[in-house]
C-alpha positions in Angstrom: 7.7 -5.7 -7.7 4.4 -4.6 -6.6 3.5 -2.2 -4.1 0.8 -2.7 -1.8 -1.8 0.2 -0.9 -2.7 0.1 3.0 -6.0 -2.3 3.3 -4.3 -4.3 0.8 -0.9 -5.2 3.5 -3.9 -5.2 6.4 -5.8 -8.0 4.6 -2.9 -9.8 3.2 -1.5 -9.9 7.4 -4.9 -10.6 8.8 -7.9 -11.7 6.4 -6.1 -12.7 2.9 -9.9 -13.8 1.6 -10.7 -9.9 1.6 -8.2 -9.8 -1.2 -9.7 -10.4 -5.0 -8.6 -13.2 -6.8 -6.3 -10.8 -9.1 -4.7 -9.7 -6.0 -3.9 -13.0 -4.5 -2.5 -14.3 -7.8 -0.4 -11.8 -8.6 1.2 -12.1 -5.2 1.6 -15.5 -5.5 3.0 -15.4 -8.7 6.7 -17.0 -8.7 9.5 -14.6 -8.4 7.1 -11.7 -7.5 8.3 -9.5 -4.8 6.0 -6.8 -2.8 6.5 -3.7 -0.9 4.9 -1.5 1.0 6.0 2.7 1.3 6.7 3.5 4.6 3.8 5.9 4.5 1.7 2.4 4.9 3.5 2.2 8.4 2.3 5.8 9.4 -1.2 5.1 8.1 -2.0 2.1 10.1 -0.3 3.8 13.3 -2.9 6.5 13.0 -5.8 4.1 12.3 -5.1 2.3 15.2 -4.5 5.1 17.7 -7.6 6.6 16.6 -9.8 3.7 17.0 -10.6 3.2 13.4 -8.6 0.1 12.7 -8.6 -3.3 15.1 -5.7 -4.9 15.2 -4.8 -8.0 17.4 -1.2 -6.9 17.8 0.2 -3.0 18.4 0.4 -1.5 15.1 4.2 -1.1 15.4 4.4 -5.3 16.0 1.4 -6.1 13.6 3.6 -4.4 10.5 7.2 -6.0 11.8 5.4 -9.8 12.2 3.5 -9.2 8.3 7.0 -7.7 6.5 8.6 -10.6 8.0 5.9 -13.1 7.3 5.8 -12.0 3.9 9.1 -10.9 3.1 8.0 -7.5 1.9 10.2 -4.7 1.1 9.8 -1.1 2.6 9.9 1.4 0.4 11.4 4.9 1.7 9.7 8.2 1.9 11.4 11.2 -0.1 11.2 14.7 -0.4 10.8 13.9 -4.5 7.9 12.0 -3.6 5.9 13.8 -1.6 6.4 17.0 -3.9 5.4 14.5 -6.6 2.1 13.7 -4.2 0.7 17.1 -4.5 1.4 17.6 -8.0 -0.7 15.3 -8.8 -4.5 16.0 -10.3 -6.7 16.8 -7.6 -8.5 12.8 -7.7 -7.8 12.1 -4.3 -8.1 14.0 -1.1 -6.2 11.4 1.0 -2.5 12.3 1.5 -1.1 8.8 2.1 -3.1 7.0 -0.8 -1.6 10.1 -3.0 2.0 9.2 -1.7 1.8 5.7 -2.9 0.9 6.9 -6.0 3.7 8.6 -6.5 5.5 6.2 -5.3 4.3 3.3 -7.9 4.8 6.3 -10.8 8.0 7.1 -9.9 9.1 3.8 -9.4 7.1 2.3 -12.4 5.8 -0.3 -10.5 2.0 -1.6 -9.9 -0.5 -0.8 -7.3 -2.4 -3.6 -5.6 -5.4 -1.4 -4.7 -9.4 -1.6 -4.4 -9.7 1.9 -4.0 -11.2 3.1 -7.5 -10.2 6.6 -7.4 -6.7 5.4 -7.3 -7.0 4.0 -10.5 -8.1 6.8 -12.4 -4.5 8.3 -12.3 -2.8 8.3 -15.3 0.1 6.7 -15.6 0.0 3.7 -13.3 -1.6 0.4 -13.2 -4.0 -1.0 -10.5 -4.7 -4.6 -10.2 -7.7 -5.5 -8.3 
């Protein structure tokens, strides 16, 4: 399984040529499931309500059409993992991108991001 950080689910629903060639092939790959953490969900919402992110759906029927489209698994949010979040070295500022590391550390699972701070945390691996 891989999990999917939050431009990665917008491109793959909406503009899969943004994603790099790694990206694509690893999700293609046969057998390979993705998720995304629910924190993705709550991300995008506030994007969207704030005018930062254009989507040609509501955010709430843009995610529900790309987890079905793509069969993706949602990951749940815990206590554990947000307590894991903040323990974390102080690399990133953003609270959700955080959160999904944690998520692919506790979990043990790889991060499909482009975001390079993210991939200066020890302990998980980043495909790009």
């Amino acid at each position: 399984m891989v999990l999917l950080d939050t431009h990665v689910f917008v491109w793959l629903a909406s503009d899969p040529g943004k994603l790099s060639k790694a990206a694509r092939d690893l999700l293609a790959a046969p057998r390979q499931s993705a998720a995304i953490s629910l924190v993705t969900a709550w991300e995008i919402a506030l994007l969207s309500k704030r005018g930062l992110l254009e989507l040609p759906l509501d955010a709430d029927a843009f995610i529900a059409r790309a987890i079905r489209h793509h069969r993706l698994t949602e990951l749940p949010l815990s206590r554990e993992l947000i307590l894991r979040s903040v323990g974390l070295p102080d690399l990133h500022n953003d609270p959700f991108d955080r959160i999904l590391v944690a998520t692919a550390r506790t979990r043990q699972i790889t991060l499909i991001s482009k975001d390079r701070k993210i991939a200066q945390y020890p302990g998980i691996e980043v495909i790009w």
